[in-house]
C-alpha positions as CSV (number, residue, x, y, z in Angstrom):
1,X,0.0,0.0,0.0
2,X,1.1,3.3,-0.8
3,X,0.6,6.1,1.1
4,X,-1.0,9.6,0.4
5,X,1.3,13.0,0.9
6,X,-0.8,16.5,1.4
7,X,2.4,18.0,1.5
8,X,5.4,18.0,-1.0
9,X,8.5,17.2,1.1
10,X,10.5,18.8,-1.3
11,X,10.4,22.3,-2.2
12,X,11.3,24.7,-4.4
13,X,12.6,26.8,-1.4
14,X,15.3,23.6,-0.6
15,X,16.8,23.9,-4.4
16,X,20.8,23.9,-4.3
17,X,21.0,23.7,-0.7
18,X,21.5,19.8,-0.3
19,X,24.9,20.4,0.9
20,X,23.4,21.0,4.0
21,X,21.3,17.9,5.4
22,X,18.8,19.7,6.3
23,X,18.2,20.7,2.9
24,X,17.3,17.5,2.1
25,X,14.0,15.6,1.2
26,X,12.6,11.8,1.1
27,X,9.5,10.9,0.3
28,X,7.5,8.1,2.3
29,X,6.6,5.2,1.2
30,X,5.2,2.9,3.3
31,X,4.8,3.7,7.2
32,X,8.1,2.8,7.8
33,X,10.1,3.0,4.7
34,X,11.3,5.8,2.5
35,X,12.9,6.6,-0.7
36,X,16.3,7.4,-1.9
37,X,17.7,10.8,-0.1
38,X,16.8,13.9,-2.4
39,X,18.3,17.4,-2.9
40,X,16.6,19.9,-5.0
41,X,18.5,21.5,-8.0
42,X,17.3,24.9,-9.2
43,X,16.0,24.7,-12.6
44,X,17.0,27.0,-16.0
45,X,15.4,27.8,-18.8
46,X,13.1,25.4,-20.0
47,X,14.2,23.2,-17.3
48,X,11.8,22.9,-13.7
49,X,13.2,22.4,-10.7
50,X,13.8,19.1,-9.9
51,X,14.8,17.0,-7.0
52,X,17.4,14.3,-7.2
53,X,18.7,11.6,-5.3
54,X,22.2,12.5,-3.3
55,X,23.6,9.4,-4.0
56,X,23.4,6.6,-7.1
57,X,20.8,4.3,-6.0
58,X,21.8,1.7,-4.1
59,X,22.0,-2.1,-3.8
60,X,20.1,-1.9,-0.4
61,X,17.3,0.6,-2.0
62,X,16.5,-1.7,-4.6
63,X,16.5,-4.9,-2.2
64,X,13.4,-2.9,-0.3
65,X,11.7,-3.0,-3.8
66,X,12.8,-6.7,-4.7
67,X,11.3,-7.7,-1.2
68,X,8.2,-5.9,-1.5
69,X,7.7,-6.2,-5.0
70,X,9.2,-9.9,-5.2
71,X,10.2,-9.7,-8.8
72,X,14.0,-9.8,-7.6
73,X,16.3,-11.8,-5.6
74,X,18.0,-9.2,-3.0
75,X,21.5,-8.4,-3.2
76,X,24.5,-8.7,-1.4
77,X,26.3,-5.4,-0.7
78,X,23.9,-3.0,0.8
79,X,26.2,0.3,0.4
80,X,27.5,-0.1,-3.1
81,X,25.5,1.8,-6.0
82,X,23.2,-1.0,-7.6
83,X,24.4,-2.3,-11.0
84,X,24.0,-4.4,-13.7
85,X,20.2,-4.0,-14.5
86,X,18.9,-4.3,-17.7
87,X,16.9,-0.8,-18.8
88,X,13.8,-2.1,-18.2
89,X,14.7,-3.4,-14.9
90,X,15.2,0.4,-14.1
91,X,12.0,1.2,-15.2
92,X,10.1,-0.8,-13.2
93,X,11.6,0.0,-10.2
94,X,11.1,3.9,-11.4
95,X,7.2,3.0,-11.2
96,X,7.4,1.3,-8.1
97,X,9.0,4.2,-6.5
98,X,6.3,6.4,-8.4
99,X,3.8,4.3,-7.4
100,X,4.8,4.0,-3.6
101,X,5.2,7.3,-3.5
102,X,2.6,9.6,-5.5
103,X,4.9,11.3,-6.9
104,X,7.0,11.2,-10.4
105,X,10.4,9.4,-11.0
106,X,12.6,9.1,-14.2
107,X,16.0,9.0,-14.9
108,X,17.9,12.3,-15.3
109,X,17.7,14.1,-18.7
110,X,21.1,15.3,-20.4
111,X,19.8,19.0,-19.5
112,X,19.4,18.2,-16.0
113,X,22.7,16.3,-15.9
114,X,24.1,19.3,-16.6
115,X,22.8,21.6,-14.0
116,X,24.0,18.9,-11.2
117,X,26.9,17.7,-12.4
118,X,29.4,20.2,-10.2
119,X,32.7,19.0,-10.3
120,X,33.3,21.8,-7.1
121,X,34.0,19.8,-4.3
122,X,36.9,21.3,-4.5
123,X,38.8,17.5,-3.8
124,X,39.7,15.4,-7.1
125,X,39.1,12.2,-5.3
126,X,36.5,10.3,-7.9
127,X,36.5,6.6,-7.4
128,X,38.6,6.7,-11.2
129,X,41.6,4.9,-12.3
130,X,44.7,6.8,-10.9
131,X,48.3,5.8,-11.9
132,X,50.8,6.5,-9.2
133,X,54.6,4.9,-8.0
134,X,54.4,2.4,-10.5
135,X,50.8,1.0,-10.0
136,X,47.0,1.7,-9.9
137,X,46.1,3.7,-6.8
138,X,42.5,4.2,-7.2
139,X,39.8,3.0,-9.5
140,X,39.1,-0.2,-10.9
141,X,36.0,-1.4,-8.8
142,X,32.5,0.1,-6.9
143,X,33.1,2.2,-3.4
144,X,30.1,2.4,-1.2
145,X,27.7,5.0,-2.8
146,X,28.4,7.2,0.5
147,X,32.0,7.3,0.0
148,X,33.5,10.6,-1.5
149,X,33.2,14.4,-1.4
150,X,29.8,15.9,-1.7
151,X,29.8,19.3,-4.5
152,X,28.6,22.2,-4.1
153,X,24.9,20.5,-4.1
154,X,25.3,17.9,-1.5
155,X,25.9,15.3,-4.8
156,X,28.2,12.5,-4.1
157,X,30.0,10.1,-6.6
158,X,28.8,12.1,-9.7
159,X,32.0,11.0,-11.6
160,X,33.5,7.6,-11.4
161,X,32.4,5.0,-9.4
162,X,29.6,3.8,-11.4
163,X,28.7,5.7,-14.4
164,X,24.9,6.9,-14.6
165,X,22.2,6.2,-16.6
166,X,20.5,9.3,-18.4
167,X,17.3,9.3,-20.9
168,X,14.7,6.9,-21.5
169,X,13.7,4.6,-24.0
170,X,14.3,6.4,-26.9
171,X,18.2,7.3,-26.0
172,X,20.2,5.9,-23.3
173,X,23.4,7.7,-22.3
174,X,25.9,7.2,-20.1
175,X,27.2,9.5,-18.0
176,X,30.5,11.0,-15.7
177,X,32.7,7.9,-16.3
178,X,33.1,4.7,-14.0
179,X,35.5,3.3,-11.8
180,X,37.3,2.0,-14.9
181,X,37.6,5.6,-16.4
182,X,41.1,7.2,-16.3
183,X,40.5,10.3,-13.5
184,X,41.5,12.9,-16.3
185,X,38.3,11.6,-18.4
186,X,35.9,11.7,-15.1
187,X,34.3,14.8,-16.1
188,X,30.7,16.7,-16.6
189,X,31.3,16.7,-20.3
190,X,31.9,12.7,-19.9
191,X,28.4,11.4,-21.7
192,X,28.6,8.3,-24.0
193,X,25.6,6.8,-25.6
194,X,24.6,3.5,-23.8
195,X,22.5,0.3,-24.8
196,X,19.5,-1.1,-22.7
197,X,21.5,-3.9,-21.6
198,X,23.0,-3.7,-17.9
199,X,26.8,-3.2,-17.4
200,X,28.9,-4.5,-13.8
201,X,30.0,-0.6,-13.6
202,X,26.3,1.3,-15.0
203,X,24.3,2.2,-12.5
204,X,21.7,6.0,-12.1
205,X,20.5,8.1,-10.0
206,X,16.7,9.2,-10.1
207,X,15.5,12.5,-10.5
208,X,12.1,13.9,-9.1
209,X,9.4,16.4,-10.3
210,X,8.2,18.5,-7.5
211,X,4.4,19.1,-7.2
């Protein structure tokens, strides 16, 4: 059961404050369970203010959909961003969360990409692949989705780690490199056009509207 909202937990009024946690917006959806963390990014130009979820989604966000839901098998490794789904895997657990909570999810646009995608933290420490005394330093597999400096919008893990889903059916992209990614090519201006099928280091971040 889902459960009704008078109120829009996230405001307009909250937009590019999510550095600050309390800033930040979930939205209920069940009595005791509750979405993916959300910060509000101010919109421009022709596009709204939107709300979007601090961190990638993660493995143990998606295990509270496969066990209420029980259309998936849970997953090991709660803290780590969730990976390897298929696009339409995504989808349906974008209308679970839609449908839990009243509200609308989707995954990020290219436009709205680029409003959030701040590379300001002012710390280059992306979960990328960094050369250093003779051998890889960083990179090369998934951190926890928590791990990392937060920009100037209280985002975390925006570049590296896993790369991000953006679009919808009609064109999937990839976005802000992956664990995999040399550090100098984990950028905001890092988008690749992706296939529906899922990848061990592609995973997203939902994005939504406010009411």
């Amino acid at each position: 059961q889902s459960v009704s909202h008078p109120r829009d937990p996230c405001q307009s009024v909250l937009a590019n404050g999510g550095a600050n946690a309390r800033y930040r917006c979930r939205d209920p959806l069940t009595a005791s369970l509750k979405g993916p963390e959300l910060v509000v990014v101010k919109g421009a130009g022709s596009v709204a203010t939107f709300a979007v979820s601090r961190l990638e989604v993660t493995v143990n966000d998606y295990n509270h959909y496969c066990r209420l839901y029980k259309t998936c098998e849970p997953r090991a490794g709660d803290e780590l961003p969730i990976t390897g789904l298929h696009y339409t895997e995504v989808v349906d657990y974008l209308r679970w969360l839609s449908k839990m909570s009243a509200r609308r999810y989707s995954l990020p646009t290219i436009r709205q990409w680029q409003l959030m995608a701040r590379d300001d933290s002012g710390v280059r420490d992306h979960n990328c692949k960094v050369y250093a005394g003779g051998r890889w330093v960083r990179g090369q597999s998934l951190r926890a989705a928590e791990v990392g400096y937060q920009n100037s919008l209280g985002l975390v893990n925006l570049f590296g780690n896993a790369a991000e889903w953006l679009g919808n059916a009609n064109q999937l992209w990839a976005a802000g490199g992956d664990a995999y990614t040399d550090l100098a090519n984990c950028r905001p201006d890092r988008i690749t056009g992706s296939a529906p099928e899922g990848q061990a280091l592609l995973g997203f971040r939902v994005v939504r509207a406010l009411q």
